[in-house]
Structures are given as structure tokens and as C-alpha cells.
TIRO-278130 format. One record per residue (C-alpha): x, y, z. Coordinates in pm, 1 decimal, padded with zeros to 6 digits. Layout:
<kelums>
+----------+----------+----------+
|        u |        v |        w |
+----------+----------+----------+
|        X |        Y |        Z |
...
+----------+----------+----------+
</kelums>
This chain:
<kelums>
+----------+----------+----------+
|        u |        v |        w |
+----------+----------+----------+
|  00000.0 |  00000.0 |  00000.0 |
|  00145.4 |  00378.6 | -00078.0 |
|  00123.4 |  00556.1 |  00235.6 |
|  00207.9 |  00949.4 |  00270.7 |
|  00379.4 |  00980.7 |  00636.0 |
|  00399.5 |  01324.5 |  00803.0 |
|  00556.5 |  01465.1 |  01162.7 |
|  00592.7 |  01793.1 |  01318.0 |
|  00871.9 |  01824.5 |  01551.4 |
|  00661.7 |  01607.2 |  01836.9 |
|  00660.8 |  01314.4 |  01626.9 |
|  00970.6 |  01308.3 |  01422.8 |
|  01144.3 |  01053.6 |  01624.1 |
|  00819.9 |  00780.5 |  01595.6 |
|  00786.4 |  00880.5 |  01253.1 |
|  01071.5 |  00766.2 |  01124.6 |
|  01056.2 |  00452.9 |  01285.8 |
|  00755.5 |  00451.1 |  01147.6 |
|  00896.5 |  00443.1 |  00777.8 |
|  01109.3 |  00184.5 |  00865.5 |
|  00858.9 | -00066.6 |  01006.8 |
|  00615.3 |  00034.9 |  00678.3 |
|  00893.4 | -00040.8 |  00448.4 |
|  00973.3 | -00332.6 |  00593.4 |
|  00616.2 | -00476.2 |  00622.7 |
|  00621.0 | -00403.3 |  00220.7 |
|  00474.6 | -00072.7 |  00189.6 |
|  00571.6 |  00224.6 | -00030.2 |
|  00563.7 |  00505.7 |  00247.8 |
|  00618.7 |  00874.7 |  00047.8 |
|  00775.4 |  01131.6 |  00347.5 |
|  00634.9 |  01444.2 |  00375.6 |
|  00892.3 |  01563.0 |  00659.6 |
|  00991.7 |  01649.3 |  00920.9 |
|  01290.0 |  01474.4 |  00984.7 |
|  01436.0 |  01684.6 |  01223.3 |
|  01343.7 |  01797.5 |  01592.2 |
|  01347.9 |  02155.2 |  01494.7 |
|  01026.1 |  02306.3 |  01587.0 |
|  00761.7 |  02351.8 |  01322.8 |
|  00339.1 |  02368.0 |  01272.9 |
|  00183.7 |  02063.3 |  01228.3 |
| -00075.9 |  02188.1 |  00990.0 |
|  00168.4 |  02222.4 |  00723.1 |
|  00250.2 |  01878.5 |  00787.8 |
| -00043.4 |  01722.2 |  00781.0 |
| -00199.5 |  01930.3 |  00444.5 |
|  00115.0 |  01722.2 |  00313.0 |
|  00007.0 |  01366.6 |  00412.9 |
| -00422.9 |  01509.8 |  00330.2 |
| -00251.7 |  01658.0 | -00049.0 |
| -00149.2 |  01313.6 | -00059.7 |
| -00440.3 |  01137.6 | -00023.3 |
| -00689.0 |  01356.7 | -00247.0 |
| -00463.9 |  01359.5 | -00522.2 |
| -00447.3 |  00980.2 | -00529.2 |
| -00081.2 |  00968.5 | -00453.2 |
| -00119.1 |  00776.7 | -00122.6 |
| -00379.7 |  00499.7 | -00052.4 |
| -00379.5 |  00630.2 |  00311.7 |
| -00156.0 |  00882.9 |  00566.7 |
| -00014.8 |  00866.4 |  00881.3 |
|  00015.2 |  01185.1 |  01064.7 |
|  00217.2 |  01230.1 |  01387.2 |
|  00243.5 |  01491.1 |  01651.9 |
|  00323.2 |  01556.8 |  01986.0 |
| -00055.3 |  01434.4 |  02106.6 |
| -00190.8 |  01379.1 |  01798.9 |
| -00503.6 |  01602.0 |  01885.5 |
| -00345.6 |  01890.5 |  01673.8 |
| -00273.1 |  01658.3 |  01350.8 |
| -00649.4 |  01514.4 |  01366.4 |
| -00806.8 |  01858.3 |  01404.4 |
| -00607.2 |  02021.0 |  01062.2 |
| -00651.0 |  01678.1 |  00868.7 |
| -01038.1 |  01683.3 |  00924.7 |
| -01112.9 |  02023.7 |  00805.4 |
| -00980.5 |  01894.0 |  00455.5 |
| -01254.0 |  01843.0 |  00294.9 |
| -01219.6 |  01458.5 |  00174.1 |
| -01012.7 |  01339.7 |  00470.8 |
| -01140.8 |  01129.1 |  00749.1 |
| -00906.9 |  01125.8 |  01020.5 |
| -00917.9 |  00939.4 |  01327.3 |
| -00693.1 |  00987.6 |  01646.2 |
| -00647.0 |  00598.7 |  01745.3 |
| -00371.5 |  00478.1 |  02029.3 |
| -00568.9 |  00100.6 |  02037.2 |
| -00585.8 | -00162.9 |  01762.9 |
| -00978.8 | -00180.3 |  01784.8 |
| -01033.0 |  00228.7 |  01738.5 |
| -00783.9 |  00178.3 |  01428.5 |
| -00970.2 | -00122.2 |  01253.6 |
| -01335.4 |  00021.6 |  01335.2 |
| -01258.4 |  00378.6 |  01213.1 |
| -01168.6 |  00231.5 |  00816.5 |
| -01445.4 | -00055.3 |  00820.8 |
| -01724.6 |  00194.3 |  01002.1 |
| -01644.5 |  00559.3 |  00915.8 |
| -01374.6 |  00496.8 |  00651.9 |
| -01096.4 |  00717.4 |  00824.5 |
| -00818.7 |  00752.1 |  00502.3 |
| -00587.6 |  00920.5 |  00773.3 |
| -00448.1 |  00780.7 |  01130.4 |
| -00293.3 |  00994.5 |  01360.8 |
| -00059.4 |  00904.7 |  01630.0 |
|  00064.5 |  01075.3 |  01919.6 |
|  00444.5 |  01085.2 |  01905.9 |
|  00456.6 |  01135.6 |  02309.9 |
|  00143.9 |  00940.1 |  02371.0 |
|  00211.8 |  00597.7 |  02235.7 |
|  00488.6 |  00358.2 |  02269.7 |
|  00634.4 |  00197.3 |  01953.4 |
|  00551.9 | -00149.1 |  01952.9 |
|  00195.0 | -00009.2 |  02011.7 |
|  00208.8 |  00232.5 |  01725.1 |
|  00350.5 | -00097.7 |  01498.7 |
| -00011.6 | -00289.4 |  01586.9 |
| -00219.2 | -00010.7 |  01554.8 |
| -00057.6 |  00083.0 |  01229.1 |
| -00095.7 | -00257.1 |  01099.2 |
| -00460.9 | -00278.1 |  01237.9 |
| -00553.3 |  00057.2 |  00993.4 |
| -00391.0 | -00042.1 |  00695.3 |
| -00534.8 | -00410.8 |  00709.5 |
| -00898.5 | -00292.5 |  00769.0 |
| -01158.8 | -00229.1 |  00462.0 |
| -01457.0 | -00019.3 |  00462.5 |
| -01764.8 | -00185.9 |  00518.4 |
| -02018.6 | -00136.9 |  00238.0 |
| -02299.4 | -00233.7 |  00540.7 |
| -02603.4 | -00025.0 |  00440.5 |
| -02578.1 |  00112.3 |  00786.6 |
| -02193.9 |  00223.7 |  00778.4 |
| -02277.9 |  00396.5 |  00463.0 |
| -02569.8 |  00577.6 |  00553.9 |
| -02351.9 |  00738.7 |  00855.1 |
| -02035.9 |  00832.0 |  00639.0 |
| -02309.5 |  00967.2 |  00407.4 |
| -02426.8 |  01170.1 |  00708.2 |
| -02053.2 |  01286.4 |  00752.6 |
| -02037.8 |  01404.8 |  00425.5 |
| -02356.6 |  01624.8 |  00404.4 |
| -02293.7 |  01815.8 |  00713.5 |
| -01938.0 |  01885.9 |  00583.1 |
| -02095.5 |  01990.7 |  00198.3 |
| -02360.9 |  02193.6 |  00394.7 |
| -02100.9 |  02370.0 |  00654.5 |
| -01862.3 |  02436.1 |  00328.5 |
| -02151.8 |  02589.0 |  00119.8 |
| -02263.6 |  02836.7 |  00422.9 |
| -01890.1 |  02979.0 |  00414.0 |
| -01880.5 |  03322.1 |  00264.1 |
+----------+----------+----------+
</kelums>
């Protein structure tokens, strides 16, 4: 699977342990930074991974900050992304097959790495469910983001 990977400064470290355990699980990961503990705003980052995504160039993104709150808040106002903040395997696995979340988000001082390895493998092994229920509710998600977009001035 092609997955874009971003970090701000809070998550460089997991991130890039992140690419290696993608890569070697067989996965094409495309970096979008940061690669450096220098501080820097985690919405740029994570417009990166959310470009990635729309524009077909990723299946799914990873997105990594310091809590991982800050990453989920700027990927869901992208209008397209479904982004889930998930430090368990079961919250990982239920977000694609229920709401179809195309972006995970980690906290980079939250969870531990062997952790982040199973939930990462527990998001990119899930499908969305095609359960008349399932999509009735991400069709709910999508009308109250069309309608909040369209009231915009």
C-alpha cells in the first residue's frame, strides 16, 4: 500500500521509525517531513500527508504529533479526509471498516512503539464496510461537511 507519512517536531522521532517498520512490512511510504526535531506547525505537515491522499498519490496517511489532537483537528477540516486519532488496535480497525478514516494519527509522546507498529498494521489491514448502515452514517458525515462548506462566505 502507498502511504504518505507526516511529523511535526513532536513526532519526528516515531515517525521515522515509522517508515522503517512500513517499508519493511512491504509498503511504499512517500515522506512528507519532518525529519528533524526543529520546531515547526503541524498543519503544514499534515496538508502534506491530506494533499497526498486527495490527489491519489497515497492509498492512506499517517500523521504524527506531539498528542496527535493537533494533527487530527487540521486533517479533518480537509474536505475529503477522514481522520481518526487511534492509540488502540480496535479504534484503528473500526474507524476504516465503520467511518472509513483515510488518515491515522498518532501521538508521538502518547504511544509507545511497539503499540504504534499494531495499531498501524490494524488501519492499513482494515476495509470499509459497504454495510447499508456504515454507509448511511459516512453519508451523514459528508452532508454536514458539503452543507457547513456551502454556508462559508
Amino acid at each position: 500500500m502507498r502511504i504518505a507519512l507526516g511529523a511535526d517536531h513532536g513526532g519526528f522521532e516515531l515517525k521515522a521509525l515509522l517508515q522503517r517498520f512500513l517499508e519493511r512490512e512491504g509498503h511504499t511510504v512517500m515522506n512528507v517531513g519532518v525529519d528533524a526535531p526543529d520546531p515547526v506547525d503541524y498543519p503544514d505537515y499534515t496538508r502534506k500527508v491530506a494533499d497526498a491522499v486527495l490527489r491519489g498519490q497515497a492509498e492512506r496517511g499517517i500523521m504524527v504529533c506531539g498528542s496527535g489532537v493537533g494533527a487530527c483537528m487540521a486533517a479533518n477540516k480537509v474536505p475529503g479526509i477522514r481522520a481518526g486519532l487511534c492509540h488502540d488496535t480496535y479504534s484503528a480497525h473500526q474507524g476504516v471498516e465503520h467511518d472509513g478514516i483515510n488518515v491515522l494519527c498518532l501521538g508521538g509522546r502518547i504511544i509507545g512503539f511497539e503499540l504504534a507498529y499494531e495499531v498501524v498494521r490494524a488501519f492499513l489491514a482494515a476495509k470499509v464496510s459497504n454495510d447499508e448502515r456504515h454507509v448511511r452514517r459516512r453519508g451523514k458525515v459528508v452532508a454536514l461537511e458539503k452543507e457547513f462548506q456551502e454556508k462559508r462566505p
